[in-house]
PARO-496955 format. One record per residue (C-alpha): residue in three letters; x, y, z. Coordinates in pm, whole numbers, plus 32768, in hexadecimal, padded with zeros to 4 digits. Last residue first. Layout:
- ALA,X,Y,Z
...
// end
This chain:
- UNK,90BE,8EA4,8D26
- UNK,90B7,8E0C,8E6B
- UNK,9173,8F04,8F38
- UNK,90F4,9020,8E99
- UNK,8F97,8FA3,8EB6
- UNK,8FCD,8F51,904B
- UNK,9031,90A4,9038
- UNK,8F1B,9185,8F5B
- UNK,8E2D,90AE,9045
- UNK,8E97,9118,917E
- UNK,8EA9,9265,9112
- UNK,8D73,9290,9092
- UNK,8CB4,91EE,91A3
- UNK,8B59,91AB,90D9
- UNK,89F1,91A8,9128
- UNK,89A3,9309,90C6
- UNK,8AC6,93BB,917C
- UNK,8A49,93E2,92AF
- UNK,8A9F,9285,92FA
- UNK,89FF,9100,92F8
- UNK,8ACB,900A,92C2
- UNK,8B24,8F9A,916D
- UNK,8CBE,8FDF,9190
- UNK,8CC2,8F41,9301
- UNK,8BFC,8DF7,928D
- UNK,8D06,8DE2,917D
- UNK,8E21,8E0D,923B
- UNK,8D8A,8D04,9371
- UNK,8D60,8C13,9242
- UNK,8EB2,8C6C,91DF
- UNK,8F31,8C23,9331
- UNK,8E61,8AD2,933C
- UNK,8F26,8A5B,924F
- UNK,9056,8AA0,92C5
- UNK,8FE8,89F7,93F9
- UNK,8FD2,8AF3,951C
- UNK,90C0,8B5F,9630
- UNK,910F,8CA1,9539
- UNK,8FA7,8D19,9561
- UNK,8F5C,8CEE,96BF
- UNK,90BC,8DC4,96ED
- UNK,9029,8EC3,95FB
- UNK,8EAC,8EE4,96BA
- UNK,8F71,8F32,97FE
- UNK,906B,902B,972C
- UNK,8F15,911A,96B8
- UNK,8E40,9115,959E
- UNK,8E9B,9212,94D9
- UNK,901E,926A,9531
- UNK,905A,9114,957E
- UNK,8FB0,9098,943D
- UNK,9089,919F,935E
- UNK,91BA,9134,93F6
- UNK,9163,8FC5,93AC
- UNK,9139,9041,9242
- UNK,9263,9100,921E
- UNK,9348,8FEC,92B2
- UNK,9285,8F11,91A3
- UNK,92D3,8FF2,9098
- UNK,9456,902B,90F8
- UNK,9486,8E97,911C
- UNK,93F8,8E66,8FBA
- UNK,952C,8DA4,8F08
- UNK,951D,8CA2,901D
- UNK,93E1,8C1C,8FD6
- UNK,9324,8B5F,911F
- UNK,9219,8C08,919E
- UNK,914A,8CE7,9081
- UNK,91DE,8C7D,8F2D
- UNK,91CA,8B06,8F5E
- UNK,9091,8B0D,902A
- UNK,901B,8BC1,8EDD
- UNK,90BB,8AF4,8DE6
- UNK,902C,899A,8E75
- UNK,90ED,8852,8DF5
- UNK,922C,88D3,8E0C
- UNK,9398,88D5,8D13
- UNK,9486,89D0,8D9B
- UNK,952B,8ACE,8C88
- UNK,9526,8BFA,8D97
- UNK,947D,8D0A,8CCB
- UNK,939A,8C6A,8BB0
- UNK,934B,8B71,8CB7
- UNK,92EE,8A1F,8BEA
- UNK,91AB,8969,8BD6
- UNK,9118,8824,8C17
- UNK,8FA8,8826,8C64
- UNK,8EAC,8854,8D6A
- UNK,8D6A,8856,8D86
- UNK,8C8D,8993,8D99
- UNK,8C05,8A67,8EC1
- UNK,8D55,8B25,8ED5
- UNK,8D64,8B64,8D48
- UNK,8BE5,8C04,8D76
- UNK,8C76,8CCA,8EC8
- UNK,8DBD,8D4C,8DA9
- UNK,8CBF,8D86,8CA7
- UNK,8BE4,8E53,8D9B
- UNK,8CE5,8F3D,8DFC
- UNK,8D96,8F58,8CD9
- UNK,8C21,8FE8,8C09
- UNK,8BE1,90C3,8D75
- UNK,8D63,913C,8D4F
- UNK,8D2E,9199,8BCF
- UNK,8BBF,921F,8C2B
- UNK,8BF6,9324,8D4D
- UNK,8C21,9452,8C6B
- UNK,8ADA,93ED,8BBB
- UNK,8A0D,9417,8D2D
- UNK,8896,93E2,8D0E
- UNK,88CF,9277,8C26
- UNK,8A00,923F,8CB3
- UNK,8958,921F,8E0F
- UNK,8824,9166,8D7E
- UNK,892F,9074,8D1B
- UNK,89B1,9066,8E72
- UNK,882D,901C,8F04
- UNK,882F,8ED7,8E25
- UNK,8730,8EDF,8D2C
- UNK,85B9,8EAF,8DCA
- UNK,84AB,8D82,8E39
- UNK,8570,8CC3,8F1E
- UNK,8681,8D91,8F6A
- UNK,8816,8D92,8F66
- UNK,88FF,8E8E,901A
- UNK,8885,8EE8,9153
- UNK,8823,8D79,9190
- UNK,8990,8D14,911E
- UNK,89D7,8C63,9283
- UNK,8B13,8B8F,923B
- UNK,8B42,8A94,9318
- UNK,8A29,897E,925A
- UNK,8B4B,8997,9136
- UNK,8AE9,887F,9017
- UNK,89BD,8846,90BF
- UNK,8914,89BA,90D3
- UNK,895E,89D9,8F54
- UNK,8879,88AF,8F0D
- UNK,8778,8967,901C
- UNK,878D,8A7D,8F62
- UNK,8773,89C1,8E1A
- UNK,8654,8900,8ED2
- UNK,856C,8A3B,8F1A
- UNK,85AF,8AD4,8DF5
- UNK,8520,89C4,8D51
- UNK,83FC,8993,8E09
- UNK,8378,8AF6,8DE6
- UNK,838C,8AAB,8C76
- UNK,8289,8979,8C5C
- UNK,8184,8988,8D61
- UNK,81A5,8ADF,8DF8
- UNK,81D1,8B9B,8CB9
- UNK,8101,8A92,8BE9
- UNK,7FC3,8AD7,8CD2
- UNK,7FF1,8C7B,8CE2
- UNK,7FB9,8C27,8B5B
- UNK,7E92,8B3F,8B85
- UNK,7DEC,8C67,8C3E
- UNK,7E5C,8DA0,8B4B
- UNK,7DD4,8CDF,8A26
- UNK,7C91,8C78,8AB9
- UNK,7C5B,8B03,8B61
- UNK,7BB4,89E7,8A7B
- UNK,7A4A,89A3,8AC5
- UNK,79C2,8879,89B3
- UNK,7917,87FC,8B12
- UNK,797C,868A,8B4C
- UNK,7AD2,8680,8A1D
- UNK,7B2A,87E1,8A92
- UNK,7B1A,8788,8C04
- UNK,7C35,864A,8BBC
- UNK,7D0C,871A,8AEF
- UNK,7D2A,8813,8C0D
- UNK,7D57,86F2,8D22
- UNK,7E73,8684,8C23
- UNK,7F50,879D,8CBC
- UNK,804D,86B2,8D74
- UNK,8179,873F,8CB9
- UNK,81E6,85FA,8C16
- UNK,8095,857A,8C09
- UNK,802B,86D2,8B2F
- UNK,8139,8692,8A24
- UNK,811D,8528,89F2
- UNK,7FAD,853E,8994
- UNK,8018,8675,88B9
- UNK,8101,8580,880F
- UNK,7FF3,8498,8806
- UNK,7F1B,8590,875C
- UNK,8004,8618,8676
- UNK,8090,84F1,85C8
- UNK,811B,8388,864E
- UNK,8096,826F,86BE
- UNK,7F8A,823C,8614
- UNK,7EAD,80FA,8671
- UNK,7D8C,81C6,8667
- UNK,7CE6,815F,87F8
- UNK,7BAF,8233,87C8
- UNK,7C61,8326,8876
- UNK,7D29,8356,875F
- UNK,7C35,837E,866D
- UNK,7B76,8456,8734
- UNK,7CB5,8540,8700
- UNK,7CE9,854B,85A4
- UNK,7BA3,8584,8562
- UNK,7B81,86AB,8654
- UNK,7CC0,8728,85C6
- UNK,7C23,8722,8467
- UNK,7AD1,87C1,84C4
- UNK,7BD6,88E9,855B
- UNK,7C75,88ED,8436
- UNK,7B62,8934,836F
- UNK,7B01,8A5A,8420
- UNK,7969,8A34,848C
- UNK,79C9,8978,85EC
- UNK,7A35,8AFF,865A
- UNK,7BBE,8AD0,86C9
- UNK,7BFC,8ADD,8848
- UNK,7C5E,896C,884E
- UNK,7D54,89B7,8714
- UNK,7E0D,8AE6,8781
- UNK,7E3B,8A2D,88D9
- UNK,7EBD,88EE,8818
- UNK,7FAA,8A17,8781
- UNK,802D,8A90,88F3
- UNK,805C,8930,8944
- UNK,813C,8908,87FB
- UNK,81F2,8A51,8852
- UNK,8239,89DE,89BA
- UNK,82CE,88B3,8963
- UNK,83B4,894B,882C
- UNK,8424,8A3B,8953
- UNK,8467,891E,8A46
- UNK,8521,886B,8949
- UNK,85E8,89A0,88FC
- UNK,8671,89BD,8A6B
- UNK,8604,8B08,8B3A
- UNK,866E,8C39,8B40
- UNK,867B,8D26,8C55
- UNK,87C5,8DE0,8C06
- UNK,88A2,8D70,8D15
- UNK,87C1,8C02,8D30
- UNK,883A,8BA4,8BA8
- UNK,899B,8BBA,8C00
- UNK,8997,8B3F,8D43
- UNK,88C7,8A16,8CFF
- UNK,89E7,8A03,8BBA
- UNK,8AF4,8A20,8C9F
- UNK,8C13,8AD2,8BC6
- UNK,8CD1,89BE,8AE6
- UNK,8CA5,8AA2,89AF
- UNK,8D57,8BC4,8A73
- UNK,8C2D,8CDF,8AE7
- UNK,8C20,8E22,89FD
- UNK,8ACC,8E35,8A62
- UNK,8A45,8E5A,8921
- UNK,8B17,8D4C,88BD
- UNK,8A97,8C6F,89C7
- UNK,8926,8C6E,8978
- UNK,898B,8C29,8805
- UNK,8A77,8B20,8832
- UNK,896C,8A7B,893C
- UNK,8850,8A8C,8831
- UNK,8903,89EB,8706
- UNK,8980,88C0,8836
- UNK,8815,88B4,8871
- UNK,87A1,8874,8725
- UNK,888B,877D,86CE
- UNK,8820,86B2,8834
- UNK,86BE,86CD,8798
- UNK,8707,8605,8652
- UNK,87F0,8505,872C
- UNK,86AE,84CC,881E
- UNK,85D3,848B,8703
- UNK,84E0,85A9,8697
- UNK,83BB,8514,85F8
- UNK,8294,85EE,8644
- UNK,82E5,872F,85A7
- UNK,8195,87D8,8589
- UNK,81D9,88EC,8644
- UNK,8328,8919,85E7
- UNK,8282,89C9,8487
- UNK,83A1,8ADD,84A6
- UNK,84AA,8A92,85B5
- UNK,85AC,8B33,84F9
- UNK,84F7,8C67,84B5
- UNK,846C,8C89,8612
- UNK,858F,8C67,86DA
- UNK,8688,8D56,8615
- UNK,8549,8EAA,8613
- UNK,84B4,8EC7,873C
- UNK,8575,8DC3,8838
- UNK,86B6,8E35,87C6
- UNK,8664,8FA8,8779
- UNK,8607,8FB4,88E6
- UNK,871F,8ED9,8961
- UNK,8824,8FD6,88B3
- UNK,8767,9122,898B
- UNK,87A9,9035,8AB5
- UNK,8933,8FD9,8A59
- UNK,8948,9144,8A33
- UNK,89F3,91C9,8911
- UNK,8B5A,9245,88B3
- UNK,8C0D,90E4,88E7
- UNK,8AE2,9011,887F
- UNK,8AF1,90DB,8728
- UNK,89B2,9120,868B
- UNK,8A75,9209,8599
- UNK,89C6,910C,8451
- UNK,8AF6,9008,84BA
- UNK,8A3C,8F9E,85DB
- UNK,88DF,8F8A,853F
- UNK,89A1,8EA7,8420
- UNK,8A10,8DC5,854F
- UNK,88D1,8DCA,859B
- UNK,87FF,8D5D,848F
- UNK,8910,8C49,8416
- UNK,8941,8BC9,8556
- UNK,87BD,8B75,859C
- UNK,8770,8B72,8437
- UNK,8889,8A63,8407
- UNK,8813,8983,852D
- UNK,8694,89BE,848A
- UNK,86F1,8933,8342
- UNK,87BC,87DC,83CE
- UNK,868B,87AA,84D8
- UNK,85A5,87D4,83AB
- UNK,8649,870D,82C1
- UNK,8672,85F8,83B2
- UNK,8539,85E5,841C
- UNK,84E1,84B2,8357
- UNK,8397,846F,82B3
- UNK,8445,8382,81B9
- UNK,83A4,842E,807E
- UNK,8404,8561,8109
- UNK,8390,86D0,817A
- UNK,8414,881B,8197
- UNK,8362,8912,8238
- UNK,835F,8A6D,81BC
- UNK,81D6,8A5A,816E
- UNK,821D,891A,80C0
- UNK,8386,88BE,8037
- UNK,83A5,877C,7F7E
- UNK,8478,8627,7FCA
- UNK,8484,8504,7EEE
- UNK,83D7,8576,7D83
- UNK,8314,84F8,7C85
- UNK,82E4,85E3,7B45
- UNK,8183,8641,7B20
- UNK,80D9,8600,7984
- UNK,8007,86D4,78F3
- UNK,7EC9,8696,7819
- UNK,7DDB,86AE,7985
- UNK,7F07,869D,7A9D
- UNK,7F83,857B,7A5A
- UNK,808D,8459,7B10
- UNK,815A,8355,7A65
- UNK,81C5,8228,7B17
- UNK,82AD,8117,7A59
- UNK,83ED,81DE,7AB1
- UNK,835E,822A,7C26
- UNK,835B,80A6,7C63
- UNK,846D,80A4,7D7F
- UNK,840A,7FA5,7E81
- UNK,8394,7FD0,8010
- UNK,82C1,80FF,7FB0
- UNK,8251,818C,810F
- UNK,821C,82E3,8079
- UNK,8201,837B,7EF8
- UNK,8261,8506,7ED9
- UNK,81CC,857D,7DA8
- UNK,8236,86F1,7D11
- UNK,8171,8829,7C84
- UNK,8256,8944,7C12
- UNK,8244,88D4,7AB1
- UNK,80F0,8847,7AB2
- UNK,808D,89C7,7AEC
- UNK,7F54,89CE,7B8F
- UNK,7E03,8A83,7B4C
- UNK,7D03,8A8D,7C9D
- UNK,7B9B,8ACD,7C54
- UNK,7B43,8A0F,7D65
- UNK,7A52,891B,7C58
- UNK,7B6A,8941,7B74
- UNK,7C54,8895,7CB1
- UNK,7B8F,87BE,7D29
- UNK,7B74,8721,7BC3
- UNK,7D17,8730,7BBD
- UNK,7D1E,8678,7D02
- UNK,7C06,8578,7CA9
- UNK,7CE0,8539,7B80
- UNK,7E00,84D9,7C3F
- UNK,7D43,8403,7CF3
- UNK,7CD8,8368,7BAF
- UNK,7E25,8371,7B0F
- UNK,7ECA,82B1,7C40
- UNK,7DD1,819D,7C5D
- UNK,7E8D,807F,7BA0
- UNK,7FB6,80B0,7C61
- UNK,7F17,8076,7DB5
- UNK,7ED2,819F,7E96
- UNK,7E93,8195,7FFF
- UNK,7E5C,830D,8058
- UNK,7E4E,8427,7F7A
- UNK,7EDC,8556,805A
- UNK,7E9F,86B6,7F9C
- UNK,7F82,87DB,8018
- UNK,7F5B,8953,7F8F
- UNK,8074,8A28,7F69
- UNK,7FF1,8B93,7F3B
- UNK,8001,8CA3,7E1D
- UNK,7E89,8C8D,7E22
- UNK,7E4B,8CC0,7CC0
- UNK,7F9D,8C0D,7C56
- UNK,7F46,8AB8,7D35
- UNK,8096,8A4D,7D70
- UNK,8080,88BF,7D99
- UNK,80D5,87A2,7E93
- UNK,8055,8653,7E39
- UNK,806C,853B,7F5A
- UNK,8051,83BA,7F24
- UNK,802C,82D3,8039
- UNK,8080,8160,7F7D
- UNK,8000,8000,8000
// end
């Protein structure tokens, strides 16, 4: 048993259009094809057999040289993949394509953002997350919503695409933190944003008048599956997925009893606390784990970018030590790796506890340092410092630089040191 597709350019409508004839045999090709082209007089619809193309599904042998399709007196070249409404589609339903198209977009879009005077070095990593999210985010993602074969290598593409961008405009190292990455900006991953968008569509859909024709086909769609269809994969069981994994199936449940759906506003408030609101919550708590010392409260939020950023945001001057700042905590938070002091030549596993206790080519920067915590904090608060792990001195550092001052949030002078020293 064939599926057969025909995608044409209508050139009165200047739209794609997508017929699905279902279980074809070879002898019945013309005819459905011909119901097609009837449909299409009585629509008053004129094609272009040129621009039309036939995408054939679940074909286990290769008869397309035997098989010739028509459009009335012209004939529709066969085809294995086709582009409909900006999604690509192919005979072997694979996501592939898509994944492939919308890594590129996602790098492609903003790298060419960057090099448009969008700079991450001149702008604020907030004012970058806004064009992000308005303008990167939705063009790659186009059509996500009905993207319901995503295989865990597919999605895993997608995220590494979305961490290089999240870091660049941070001007974080490619081994930053990712929870810290995405948590200093208030981002969350791209499968929870392809989530949200498809529950945000079934919304659309529920709150549709029954008169639209997609409604009526949703409807269909979706008695069929609770009438035990034996698909298993497709909108509707992806949407089934969807509302188990964030436990709001209660919602589907009351539509399907009283054809009530809640309003816009409501169902959004319900995705914020059901599906973003827990992922900030566990890439703080993520971040929590890898350091459960360091108290960043001041520093990272829930529901906001990280105060600092705010800090560059109001105060320009302040942005090149804010932007050092956070890369160095992001490079604290993240594993280590091999690496080489530019100054002393000594191989080490962690740069920064490298840099700030132990190399011997930086003896005037910590002596400046320590000076600078006596004279701020007091010689009591030094000598508990120096009887500390070294790691627990940076901790102490860091806790010490994002404390609370005058100075909106940040000791200046702590923090132009311990950056000297590092850097």
């Amino acid at each position: 048993m064939v599926n057969l597709v025909v995608l044409e350019l209508a050139n009165i409508m200047k739209s794609l259009s997508l017929f699905k004839l279902s279980k074809l045999t070879g002898q019945n090709d013309d005819k459905m094809m011909d119901i097609c082209y009837k449909y299409s007089r009585v629509w008053r619809y004129e094609y272009n057999a040129s621009k039309c193309a036939v995408i054939v599904f679940n074909e286990r042998t290769n008869t397309g040289n035997s098989r010739v399709f028509r459009l009335g007196s012209e004939i529709v070249k066969e085809s294995e993949s086709y582009s409909h409404l900006g999604i690509t589609t192919d005979a072997w339903l694979s996501s592939q394509m898509l994944i492939a198209d919308a890594c590129n977009k996602l790098r492609g879009t903003y790298l060419s953002i960057c090099s448009s005077g969008f700079n991450p070095s001149s702008l604020s990593p907030i004012t970058l997350r806004t064009i992000y999210q308005s303008v990167v985010v939705p063009k790659a993602l186009y059509g996500c919503e009905l993207w319901t074969v995503i295989g865990a290598s597919d999605m895993l593409r997608l995220e590494r695409s979305h961490r290089f961008c999240i870091k660049s405009m941070q001007q974080f190292h490619s081994l930053t933190n990712t929870d810290f990455a995405l948590a200093s900006i208030n981002v969350n991953s791209i499968e929870n944003i392809i989530d949200r968008k498809k529950l945000v569509f079934f919304g659309q859909l529920c709150r549709l008048p029954n008169q639209y024709l997609a409604k009526q086909v949703f409807i269909n769609r979706l008695v069929r599956y609770l009438n035990n269809d034996k698909q298993t994969k497709g909108f509707v069981p992806e949407i089934y997925r969807l509302l188990y994994k964030y436990q709001l199936q209660s919602c589907l449940d009351g539509y399907l009893q009283s054809g009530l759906f809640p309003s816009k506003q409501a169902w959004k408030q319900m995705l914020q606390r059901s599906v973003s609101a827990p992922e900030h919550h566990r890439q703080l708590e993520s971040i929590r784990d890898v350091c459960p010392t360091l108290n960043l409260d001041d520093v990272l939020h829930v529901d906001k970018p990280s105060s600092l950023w705010k800090i560059s945001r109001i105060s320009p001057k302040l942005s090149p030590l804010i932007a050092t700042l956070m890369a160095q905590l992001g490079g604290f938070l993240s594993r280590s790796y091999p690496t080489v002091c530019s100054l002393c030549g000594i191989h080490t596993e962690n740069k920064l506890l490298h840099s700030v206790c132990f190399c011997s080519r930086r003896e005037l920067l910590r002596d400046s340092l320590w000076d600078a915590v006596i004279y701020q904090k007091g010689s009591q608060c030094f000598i508990k410092l120096i009887r500390k792990t070294p790691l627990k001195q940076i901790v102490t550092l860091f806790q010490m630089t994002l404390s609370t001052t005058d100075d909106n949030r940040l000791n200046n002078q702590l923090a132009i040191l311990l950056l000297r020293l590092v850097c």
